[in-house]
MDTraj code that builds the backbone (N, CA, C; nanometers):
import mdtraj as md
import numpy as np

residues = "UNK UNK UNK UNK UNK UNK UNK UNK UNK UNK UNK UNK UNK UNK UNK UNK UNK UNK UNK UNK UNK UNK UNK UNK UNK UNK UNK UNK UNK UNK UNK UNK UNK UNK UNK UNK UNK UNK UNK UNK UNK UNK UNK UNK UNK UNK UNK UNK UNK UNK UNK UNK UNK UNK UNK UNK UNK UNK UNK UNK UNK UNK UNK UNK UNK UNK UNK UNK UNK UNK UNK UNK UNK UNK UNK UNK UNK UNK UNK UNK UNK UNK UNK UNK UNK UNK UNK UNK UNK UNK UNK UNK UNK UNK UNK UNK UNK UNK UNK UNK UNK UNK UNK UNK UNK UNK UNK UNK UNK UNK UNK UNK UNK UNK UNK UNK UNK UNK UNK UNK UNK UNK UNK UNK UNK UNK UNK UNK UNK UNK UNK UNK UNK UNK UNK UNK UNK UNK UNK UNK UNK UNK UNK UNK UNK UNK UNK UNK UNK UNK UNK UNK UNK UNK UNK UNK UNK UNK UNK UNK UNK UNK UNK UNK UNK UNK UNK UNK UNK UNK UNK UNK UNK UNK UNK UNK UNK UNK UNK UNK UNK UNK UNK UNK UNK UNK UNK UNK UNK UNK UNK UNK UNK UNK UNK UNK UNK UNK UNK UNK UNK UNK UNK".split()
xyz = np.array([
    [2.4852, -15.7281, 9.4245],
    [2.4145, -15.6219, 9.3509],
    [2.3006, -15.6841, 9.2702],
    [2.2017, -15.6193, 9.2931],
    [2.0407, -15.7014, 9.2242],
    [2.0443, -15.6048, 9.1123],
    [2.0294, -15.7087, 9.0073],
    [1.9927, -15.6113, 8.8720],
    [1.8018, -15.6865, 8.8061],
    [1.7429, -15.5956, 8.7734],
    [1.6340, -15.6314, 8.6675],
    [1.6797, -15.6535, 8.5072],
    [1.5949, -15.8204, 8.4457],
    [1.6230, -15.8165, 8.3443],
    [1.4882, -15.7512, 8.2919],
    [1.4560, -15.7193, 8.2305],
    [1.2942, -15.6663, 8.1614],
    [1.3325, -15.6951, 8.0576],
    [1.2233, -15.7526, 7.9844],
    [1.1562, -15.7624, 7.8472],
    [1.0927, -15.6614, 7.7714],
    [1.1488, -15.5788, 7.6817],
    [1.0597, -15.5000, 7.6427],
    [1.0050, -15.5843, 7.4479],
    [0.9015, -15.5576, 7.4453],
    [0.8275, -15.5674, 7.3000],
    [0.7437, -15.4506, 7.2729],
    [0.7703, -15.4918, 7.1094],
    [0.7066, -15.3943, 7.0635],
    [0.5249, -15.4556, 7.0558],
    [0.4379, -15.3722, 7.0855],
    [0.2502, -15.3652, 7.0086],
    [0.2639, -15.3993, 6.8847],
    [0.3144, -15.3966, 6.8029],
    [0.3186, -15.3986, 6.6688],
    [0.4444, -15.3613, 6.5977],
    [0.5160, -15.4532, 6.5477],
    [0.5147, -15.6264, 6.5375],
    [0.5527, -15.7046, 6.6639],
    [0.4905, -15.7582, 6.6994],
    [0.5443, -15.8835, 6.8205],
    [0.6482, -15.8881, 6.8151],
    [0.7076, -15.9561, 6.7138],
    [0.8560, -16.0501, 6.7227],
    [0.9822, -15.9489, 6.7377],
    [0.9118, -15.8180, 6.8090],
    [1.0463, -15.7532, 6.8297],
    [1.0675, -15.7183, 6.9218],
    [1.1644, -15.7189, 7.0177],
    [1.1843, -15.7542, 7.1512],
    [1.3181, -15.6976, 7.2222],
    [1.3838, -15.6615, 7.2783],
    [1.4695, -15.6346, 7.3644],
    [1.4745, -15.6458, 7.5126],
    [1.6236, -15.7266, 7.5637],
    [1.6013, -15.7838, 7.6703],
    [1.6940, -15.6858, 7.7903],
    [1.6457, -15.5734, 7.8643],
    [1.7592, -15.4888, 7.9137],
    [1.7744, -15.5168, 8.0842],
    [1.8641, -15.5133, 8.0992],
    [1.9428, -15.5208, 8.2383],
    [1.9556, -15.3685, 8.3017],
    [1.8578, -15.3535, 8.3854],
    [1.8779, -15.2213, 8.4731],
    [1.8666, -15.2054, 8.6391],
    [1.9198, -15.1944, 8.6952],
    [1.9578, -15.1731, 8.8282],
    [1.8169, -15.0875, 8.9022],
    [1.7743, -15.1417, 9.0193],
    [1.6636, -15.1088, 9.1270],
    [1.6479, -14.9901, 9.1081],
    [1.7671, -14.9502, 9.1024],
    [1.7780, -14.7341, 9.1377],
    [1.7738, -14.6752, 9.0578],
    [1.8060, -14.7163, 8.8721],
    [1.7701, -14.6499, 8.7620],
    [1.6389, -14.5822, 8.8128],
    [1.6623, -14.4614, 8.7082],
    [1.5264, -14.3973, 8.7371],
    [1.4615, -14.4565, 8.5574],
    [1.3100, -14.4314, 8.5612],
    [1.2672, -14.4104, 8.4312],
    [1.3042, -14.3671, 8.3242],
    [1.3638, -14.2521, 8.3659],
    [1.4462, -14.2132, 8.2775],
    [1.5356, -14.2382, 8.1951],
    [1.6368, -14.3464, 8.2585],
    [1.7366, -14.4170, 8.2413],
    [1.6709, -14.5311, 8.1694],
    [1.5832, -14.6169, 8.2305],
    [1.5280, -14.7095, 8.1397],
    [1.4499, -14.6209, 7.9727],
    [1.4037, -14.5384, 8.0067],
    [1.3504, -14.4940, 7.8332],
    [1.4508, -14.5197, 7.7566],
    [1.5835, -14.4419, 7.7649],
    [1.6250, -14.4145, 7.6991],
    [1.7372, -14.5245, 7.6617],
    [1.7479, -14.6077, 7.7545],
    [1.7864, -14.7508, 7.7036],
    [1.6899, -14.7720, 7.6349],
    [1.5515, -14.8031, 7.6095],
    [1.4854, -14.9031, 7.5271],
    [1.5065, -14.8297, 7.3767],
    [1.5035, -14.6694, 7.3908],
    [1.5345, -14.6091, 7.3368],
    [1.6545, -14.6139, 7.2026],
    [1.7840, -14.6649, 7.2549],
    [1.8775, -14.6607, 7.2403],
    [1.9078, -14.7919, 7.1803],
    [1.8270, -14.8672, 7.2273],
    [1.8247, -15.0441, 7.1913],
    [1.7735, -15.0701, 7.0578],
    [1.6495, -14.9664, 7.0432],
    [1.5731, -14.9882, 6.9079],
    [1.6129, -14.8928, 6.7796],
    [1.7826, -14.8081, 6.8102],
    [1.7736, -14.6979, 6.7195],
    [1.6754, -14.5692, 6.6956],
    [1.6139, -14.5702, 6.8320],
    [1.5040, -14.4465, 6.7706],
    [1.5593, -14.3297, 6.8531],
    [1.5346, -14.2339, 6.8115],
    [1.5662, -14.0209, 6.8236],
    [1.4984, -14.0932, 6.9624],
    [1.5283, -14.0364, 7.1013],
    [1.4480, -14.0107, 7.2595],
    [1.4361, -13.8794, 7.2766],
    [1.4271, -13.8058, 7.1462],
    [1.3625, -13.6580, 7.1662],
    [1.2493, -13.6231, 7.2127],
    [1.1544, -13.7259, 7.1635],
    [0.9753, -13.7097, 7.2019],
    [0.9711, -13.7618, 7.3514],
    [0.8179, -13.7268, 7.3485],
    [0.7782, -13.7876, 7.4970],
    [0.7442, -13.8983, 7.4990],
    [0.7246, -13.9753, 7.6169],
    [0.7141, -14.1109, 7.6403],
    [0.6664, -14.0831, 7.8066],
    [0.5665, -14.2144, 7.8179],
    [0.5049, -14.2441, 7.9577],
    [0.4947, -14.3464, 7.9652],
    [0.4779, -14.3808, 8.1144],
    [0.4883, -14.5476, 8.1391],
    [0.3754, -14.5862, 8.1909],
    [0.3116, -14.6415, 8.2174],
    [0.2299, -14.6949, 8.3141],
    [0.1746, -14.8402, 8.3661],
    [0.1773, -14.8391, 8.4894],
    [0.2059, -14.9828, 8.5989],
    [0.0944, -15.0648, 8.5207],
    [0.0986, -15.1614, 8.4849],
    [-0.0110, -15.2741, 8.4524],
    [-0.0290, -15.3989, 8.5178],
    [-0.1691, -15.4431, 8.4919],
    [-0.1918, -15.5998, 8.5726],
    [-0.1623, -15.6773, 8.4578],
    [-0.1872, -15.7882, 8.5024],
    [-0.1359, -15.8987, 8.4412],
    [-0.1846, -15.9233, 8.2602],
    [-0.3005, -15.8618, 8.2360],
    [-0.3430, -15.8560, 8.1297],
    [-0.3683, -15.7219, 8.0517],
    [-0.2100, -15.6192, 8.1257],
    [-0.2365, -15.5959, 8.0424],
    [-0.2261, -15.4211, 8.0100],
    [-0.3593, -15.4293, 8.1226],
    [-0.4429, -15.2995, 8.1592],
    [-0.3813, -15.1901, 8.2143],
    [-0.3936, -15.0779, 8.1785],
    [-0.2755, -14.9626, 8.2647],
    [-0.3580, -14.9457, 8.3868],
    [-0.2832, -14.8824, 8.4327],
    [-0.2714, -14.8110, 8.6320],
    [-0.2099, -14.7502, 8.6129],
    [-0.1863, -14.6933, 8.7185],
    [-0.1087, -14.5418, 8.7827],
    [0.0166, -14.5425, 8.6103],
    [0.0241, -14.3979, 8.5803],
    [0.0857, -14.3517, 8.4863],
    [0.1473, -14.2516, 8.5479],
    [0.2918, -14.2928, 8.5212],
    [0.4212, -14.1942, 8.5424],
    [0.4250, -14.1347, 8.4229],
    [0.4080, -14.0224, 8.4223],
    [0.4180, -13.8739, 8.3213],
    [0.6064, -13.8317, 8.2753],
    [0.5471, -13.8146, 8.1711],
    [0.7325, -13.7786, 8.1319],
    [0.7826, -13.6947, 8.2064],
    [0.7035, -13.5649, 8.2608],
    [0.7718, -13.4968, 8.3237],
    [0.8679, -13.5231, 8.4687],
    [0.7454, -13.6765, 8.5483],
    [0.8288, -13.7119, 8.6393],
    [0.9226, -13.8241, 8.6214],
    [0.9704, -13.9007, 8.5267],
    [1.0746, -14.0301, 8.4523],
    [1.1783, -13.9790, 8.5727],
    [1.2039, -13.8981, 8.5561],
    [1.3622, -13.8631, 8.6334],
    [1.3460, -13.8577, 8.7612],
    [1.2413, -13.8424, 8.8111],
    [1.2048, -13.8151, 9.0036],
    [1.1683, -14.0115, 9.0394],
    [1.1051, -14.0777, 8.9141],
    [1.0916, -14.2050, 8.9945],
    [1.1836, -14.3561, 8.9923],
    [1.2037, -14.3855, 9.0439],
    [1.2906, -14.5070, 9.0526],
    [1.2002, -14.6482, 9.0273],
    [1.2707, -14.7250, 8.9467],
    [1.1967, -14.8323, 8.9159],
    [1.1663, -14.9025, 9.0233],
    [1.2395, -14.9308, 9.1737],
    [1.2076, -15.0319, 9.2519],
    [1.1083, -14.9564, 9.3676],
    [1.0872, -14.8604, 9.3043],
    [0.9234, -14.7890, 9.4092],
    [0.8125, -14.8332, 9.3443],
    [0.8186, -14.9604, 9.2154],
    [0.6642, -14.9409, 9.1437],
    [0.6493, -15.1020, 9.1206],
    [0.7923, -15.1754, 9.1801],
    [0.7615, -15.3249, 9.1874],
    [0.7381, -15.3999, 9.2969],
    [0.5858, -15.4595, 9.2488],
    [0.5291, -15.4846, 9.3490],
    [0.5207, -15.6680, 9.3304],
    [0.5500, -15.7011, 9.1925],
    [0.5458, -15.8538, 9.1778],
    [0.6920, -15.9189, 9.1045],
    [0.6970, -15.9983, 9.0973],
    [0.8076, -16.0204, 9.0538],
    [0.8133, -16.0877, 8.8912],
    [0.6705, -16.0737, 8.8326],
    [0.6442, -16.0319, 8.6741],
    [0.5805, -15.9436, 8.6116],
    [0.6421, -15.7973, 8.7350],
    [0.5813, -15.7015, 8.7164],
    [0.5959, -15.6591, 8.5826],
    [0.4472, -15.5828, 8.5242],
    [0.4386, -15.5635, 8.3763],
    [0.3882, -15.3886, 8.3973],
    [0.4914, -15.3015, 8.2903],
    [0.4920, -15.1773, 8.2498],
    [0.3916, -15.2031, 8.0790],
    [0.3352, -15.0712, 8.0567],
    [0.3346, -15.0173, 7.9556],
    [0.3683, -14.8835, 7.8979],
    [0.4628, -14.9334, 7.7946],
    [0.5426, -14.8124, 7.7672],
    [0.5061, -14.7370, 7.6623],
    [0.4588, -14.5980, 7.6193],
    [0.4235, -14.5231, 7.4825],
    [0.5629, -14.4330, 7.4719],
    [0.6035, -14.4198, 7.3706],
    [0.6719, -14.3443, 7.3184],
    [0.6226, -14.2973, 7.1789],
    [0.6107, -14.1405, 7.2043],
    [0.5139, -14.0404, 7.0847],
    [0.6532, -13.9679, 7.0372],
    [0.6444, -14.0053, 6.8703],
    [0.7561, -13.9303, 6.7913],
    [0.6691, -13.7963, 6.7366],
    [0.7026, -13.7457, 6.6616],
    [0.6412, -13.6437, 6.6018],
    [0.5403, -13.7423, 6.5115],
    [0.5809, -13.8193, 6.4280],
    [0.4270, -13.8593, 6.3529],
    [0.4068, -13.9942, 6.4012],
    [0.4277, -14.0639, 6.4747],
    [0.3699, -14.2077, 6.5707],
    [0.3565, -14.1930, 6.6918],
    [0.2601, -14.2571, 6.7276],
    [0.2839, -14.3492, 6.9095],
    [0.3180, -14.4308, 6.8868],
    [0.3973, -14.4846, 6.9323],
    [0.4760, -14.6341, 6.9283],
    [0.4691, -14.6976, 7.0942],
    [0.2972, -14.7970, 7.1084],
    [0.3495, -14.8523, 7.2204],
    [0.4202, -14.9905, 7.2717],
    [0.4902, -15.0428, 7.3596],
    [0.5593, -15.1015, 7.4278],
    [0.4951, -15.2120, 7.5295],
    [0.5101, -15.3427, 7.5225],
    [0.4601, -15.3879, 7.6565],
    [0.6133, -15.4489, 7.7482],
    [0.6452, -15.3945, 7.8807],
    [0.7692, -15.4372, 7.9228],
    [0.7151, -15.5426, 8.0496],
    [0.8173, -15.6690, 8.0621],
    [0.7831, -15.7309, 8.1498],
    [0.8961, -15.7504, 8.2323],
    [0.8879, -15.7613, 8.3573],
    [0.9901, -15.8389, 8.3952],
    [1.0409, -15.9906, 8.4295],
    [1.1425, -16.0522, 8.3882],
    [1.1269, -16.1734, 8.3437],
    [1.2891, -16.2163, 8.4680],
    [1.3569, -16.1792, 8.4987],
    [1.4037, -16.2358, 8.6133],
    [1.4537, -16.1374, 8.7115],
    [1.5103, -16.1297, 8.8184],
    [1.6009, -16.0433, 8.8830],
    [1.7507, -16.1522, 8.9306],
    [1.8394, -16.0862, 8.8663],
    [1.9863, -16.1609, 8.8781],
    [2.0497, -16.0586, 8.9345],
    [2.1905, -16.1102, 8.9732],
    [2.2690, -16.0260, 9.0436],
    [2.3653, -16.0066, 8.9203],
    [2.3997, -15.8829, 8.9599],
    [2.4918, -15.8271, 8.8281],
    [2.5972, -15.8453, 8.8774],
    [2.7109, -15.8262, 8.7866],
    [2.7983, -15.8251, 8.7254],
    [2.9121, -15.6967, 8.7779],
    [3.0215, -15.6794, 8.8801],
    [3.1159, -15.5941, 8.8574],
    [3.1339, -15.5778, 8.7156],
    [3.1636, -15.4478, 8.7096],
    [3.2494, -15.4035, 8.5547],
    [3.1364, -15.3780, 8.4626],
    [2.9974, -15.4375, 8.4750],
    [2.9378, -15.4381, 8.4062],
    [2.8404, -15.2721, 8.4165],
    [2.8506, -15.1929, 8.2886],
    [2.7478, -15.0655, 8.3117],
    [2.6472, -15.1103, 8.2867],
    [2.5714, -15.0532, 8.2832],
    [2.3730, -15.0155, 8.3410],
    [2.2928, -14.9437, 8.3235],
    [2.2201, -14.8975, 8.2656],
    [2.1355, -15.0160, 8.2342],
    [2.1976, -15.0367, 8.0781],
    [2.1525, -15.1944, 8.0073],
    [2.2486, -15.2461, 7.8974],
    [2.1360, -15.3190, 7.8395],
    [2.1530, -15.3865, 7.7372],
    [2.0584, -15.3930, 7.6108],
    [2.1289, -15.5398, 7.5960],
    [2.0973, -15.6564, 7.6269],
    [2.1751, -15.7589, 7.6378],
    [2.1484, -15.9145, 7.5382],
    [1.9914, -15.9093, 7.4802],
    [1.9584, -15.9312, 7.3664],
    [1.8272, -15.8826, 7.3085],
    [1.8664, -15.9200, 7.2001],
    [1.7865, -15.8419, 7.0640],
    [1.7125, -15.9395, 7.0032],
    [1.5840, -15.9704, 6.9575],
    [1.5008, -16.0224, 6.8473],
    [1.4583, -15.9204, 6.7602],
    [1.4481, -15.9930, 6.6634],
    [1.3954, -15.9548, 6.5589],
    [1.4292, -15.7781, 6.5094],
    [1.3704, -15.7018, 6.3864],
    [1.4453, -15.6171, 6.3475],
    [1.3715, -15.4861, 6.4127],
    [1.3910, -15.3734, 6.4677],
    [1.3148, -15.2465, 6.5337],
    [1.2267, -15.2005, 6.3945],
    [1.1318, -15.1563, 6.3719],
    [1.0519, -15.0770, 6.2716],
    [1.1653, -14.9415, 6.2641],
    [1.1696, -14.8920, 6.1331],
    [1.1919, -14.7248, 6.1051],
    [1.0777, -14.6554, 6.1674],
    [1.1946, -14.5689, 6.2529],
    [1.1083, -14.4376, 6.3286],
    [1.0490, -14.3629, 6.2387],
    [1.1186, -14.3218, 6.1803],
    [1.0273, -14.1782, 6.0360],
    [1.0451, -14.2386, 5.9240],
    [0.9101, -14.3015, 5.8705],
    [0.9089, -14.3256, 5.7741],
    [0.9125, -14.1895, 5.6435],
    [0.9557, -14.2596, 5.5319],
    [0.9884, -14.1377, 5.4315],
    [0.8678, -14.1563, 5.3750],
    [0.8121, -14.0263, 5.3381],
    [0.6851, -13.9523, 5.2823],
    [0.6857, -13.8556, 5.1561],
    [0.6197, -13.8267, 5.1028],
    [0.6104, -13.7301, 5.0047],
    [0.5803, -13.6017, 5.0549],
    [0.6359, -13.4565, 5.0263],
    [0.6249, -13.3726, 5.1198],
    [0.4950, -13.3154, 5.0658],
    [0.4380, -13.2401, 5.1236],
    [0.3186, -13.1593, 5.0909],
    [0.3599, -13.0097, 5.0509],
    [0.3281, -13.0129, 4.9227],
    [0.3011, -12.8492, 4.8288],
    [0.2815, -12.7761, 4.8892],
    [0.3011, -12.6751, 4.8825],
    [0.2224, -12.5393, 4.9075],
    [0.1025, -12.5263, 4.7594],
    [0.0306, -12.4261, 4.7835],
    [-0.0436, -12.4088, 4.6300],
    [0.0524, -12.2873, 4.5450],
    [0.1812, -12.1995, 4.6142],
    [0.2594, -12.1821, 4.5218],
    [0.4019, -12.2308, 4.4745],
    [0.4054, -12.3605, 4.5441],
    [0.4991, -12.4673, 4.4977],
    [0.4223, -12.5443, 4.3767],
    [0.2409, -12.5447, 4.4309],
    [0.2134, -12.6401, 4.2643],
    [0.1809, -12.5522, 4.1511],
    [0.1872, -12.3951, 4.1956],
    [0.1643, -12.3364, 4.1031],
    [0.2753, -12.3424, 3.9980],
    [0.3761, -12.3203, 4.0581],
    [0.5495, -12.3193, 3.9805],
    [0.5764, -12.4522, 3.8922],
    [0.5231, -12.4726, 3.9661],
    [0.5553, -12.6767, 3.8841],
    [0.5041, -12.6821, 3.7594],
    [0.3108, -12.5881, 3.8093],
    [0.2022, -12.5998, 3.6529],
    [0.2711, -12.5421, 3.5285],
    [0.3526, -12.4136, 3.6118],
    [0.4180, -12.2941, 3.5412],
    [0.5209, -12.3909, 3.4070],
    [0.5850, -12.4554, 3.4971],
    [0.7258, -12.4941, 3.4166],
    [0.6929, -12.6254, 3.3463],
    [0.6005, -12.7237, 3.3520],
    [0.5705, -12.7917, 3.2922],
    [0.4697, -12.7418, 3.1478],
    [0.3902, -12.5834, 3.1781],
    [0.3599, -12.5384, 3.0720],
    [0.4669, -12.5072, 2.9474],
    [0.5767, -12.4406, 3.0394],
    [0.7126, -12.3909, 2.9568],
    [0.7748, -12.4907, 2.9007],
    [0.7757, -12.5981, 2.9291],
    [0.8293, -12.7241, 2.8865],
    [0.7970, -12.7768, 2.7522],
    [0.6001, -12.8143, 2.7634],
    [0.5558, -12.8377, 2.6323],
    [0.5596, -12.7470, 2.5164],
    [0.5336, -12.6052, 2.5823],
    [0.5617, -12.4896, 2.4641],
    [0.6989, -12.5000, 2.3642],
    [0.7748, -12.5374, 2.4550],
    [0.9115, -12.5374, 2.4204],
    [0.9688, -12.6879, 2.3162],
    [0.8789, -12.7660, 2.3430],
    [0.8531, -12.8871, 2.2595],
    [0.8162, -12.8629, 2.1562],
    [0.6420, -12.8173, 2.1598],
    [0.6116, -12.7552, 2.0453],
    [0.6564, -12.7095, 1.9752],
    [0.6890, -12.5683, 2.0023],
    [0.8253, -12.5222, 1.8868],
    [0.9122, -12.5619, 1.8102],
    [0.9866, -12.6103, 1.9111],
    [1.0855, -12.7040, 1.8518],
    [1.0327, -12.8032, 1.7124],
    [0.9506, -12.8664, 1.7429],
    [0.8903, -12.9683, 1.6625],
    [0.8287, -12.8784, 1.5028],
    [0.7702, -12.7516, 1.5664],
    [0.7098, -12.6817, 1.4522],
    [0.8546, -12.6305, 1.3244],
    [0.9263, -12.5601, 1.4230],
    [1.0443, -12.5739, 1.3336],
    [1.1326, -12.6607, 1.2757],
    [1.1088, -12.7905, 1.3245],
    [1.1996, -12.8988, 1.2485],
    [1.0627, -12.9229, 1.1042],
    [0.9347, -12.9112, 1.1580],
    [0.8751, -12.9560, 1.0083],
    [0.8991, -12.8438, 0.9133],
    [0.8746, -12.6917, 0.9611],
    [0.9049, -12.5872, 0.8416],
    [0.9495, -12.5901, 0.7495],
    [0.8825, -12.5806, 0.6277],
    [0.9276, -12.6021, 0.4920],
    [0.9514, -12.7476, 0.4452],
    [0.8983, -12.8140, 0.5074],
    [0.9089, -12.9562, 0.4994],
    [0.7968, -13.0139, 0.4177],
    [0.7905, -13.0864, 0.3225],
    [0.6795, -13.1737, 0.2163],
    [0.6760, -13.3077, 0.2247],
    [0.5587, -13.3803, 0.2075],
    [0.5350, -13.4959, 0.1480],
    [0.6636, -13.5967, 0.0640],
    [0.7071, -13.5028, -0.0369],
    [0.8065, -13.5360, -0.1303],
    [0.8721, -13.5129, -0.1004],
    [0.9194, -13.4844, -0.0203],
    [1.0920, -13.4767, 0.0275],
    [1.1387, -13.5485, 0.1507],
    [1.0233, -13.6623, 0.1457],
    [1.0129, -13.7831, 0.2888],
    [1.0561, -13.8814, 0.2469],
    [1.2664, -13.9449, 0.2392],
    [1.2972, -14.0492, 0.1701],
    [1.2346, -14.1912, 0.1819],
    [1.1506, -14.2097, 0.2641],
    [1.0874, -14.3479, 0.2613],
    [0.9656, -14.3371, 0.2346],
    [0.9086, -14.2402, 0.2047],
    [0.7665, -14.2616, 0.1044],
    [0.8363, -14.2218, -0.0375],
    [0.9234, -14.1762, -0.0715],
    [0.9674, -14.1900, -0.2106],
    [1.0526, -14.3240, -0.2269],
    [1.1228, -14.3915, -0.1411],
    [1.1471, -14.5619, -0.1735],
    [1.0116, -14.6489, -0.1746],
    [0.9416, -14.6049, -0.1258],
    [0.8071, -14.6628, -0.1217],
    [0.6924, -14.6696, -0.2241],
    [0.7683, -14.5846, -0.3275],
    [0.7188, -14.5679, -0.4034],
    [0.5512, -14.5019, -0.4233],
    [0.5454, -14.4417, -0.2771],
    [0.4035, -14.3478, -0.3161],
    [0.4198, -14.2146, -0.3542],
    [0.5276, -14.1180, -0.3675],
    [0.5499, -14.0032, -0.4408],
    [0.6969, -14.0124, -0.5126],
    [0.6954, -13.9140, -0.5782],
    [0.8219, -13.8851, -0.6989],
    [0.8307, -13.7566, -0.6680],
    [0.9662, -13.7267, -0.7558],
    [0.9921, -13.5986, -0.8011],
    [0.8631, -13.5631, -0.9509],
    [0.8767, -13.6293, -1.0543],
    [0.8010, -13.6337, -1.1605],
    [0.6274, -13.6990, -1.1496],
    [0.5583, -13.6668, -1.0308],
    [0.4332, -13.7420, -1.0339],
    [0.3601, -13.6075, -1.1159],
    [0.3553, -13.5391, -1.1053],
    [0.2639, -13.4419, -1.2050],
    [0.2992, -13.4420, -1.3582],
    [0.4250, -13.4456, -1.3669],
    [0.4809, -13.4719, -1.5390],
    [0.4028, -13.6211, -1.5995],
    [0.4086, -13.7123, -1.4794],
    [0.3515, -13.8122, -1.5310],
    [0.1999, -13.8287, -1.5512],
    [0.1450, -13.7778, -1.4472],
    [-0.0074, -13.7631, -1.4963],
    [-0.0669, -13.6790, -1.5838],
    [0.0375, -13.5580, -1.6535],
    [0.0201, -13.5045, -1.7778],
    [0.0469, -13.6021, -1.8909],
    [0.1689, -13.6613, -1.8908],
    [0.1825, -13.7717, -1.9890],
    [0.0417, -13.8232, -2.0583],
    [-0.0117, -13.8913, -1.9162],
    [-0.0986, -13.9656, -1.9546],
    [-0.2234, -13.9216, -2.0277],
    [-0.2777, -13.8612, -1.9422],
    [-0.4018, -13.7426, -2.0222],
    [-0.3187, -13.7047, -2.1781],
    [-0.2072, -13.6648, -2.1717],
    [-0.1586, -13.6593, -2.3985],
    [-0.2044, -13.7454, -2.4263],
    [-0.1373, -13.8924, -2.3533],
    [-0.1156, -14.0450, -2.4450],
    [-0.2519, -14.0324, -2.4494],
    [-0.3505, -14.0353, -2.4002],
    [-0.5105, -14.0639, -2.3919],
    [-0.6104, -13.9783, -2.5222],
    [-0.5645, -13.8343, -2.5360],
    [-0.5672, -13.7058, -2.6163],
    [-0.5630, -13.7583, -2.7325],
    [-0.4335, -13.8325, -2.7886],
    [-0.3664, -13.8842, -2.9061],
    [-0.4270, -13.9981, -2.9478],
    [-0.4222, -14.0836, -2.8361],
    [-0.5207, -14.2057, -2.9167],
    [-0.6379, -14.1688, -2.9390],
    [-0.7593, -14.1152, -2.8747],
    [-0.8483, -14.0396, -2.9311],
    [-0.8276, -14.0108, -3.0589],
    [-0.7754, -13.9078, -3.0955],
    [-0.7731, -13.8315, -3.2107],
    [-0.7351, -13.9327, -3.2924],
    [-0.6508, -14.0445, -3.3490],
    [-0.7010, -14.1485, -3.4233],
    [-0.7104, -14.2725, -3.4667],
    [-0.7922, -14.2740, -3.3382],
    [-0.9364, -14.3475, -3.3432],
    [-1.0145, -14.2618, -3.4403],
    [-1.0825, -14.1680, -3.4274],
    [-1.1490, -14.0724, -3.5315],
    [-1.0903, -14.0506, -3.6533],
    [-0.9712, -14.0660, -3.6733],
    [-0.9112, -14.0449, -3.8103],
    [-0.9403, -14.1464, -3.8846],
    [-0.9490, -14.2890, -3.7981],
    [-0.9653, -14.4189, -3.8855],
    [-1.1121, -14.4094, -3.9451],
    [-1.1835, -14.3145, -3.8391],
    [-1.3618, -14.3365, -3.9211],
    [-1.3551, -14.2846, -4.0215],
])
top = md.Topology()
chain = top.add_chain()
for i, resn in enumerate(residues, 1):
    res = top.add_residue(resn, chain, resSeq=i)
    for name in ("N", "CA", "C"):
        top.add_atom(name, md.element.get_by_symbol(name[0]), res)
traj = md.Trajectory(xyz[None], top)
């Protein structure tokens, strides 16, 4: 029994790689959804393949719709034959360069197609995002963040109510107000009154 090993990598980042074992007669299909399956990603979206030369370049492109009508050993024509693979999620293309790197004979017992080593780590399929507002989702937001400060405000206005200068215990340890600061600056203006008056008595 002849099995294909293929190489698949990722376009971006290199160093990530999967090495899968699939049989002549797999269809495309079968291979997607191994590479699929290899890298942790949803095989909900579409994906296409197409035959490449050596550097690279696509040729003939098998369409998702036909993956399941073609068989891999109708499209190998070398024996380092090279695919390129796209797989489109809802918000990426994610493309693929697959090579083939030996043909061995498989294995009784062994199922097919199989994922047999792994480099390096797969990228996250859906990256997490910030969702997008509506303009009456940011209206509600403006709404309640208005209600918020109002509600601060208040608050704050009623904790000062009826509140003074002099009745602030650390500016009265501080010695910049009293209970008696007006008694005392009457004091003084008398004491001042009195010595006046004689002084003039002595003339």
């Amino acid at each position: 029994m002849i099995v294909y090993k293929f190489r698949v990598t990722f376009e971006d980042p290199e160093d990530v790689s999967r090495d899968i074992e699939i049989k002549p007669g797999h269809t495309f299909e079968a291979f997607h959804k191994a590479i699929q399956e290899s890298i942790n990603f949803d095989s909900s979206g579409e994906a296409n393949f197409y035959v490449s030369d050596l550097y690279w370049r696509k040729g003939e492109k098998i369409p998702f719709e036909s993956l399941g009508n073609k068989k891999l050993v109708q499209y190998l024509e070398d024996p380092r034959q090279k695919f390129i693979y796209e797989y489109e999620s809802k918000s990426k293309k994610w493309p693929f360069n697959i090579e083939l790197v030996k043909i061995i004979d498989g294995e009784e017992g062994n199922t097919y197609p199989q994922c047999v080593k792994s480099s390096g780590i797969a990228p996250v399929q859906f990256s997490l995002i910030n969702p997008v507002l509506t303009d009456e989702e940011i209206s509600n937001e403006a709404g309640m963040s208005e209600e918020i400060d109002d509600a601060i405000f208040y608050r704050d206005a009623e904790d000062m109510e009826g509140f003074t200068e002099t009745e602030d215990p650390e500016l009265k340890s501080a010695g910049f107000v009293g209970d008696n600061d007006d008694e005392s600056e009457e004091s003084e203006f008398d004491g001042e009154e009195e010595a006046g008056s004689f002084e003039e008595e002595d003339y």
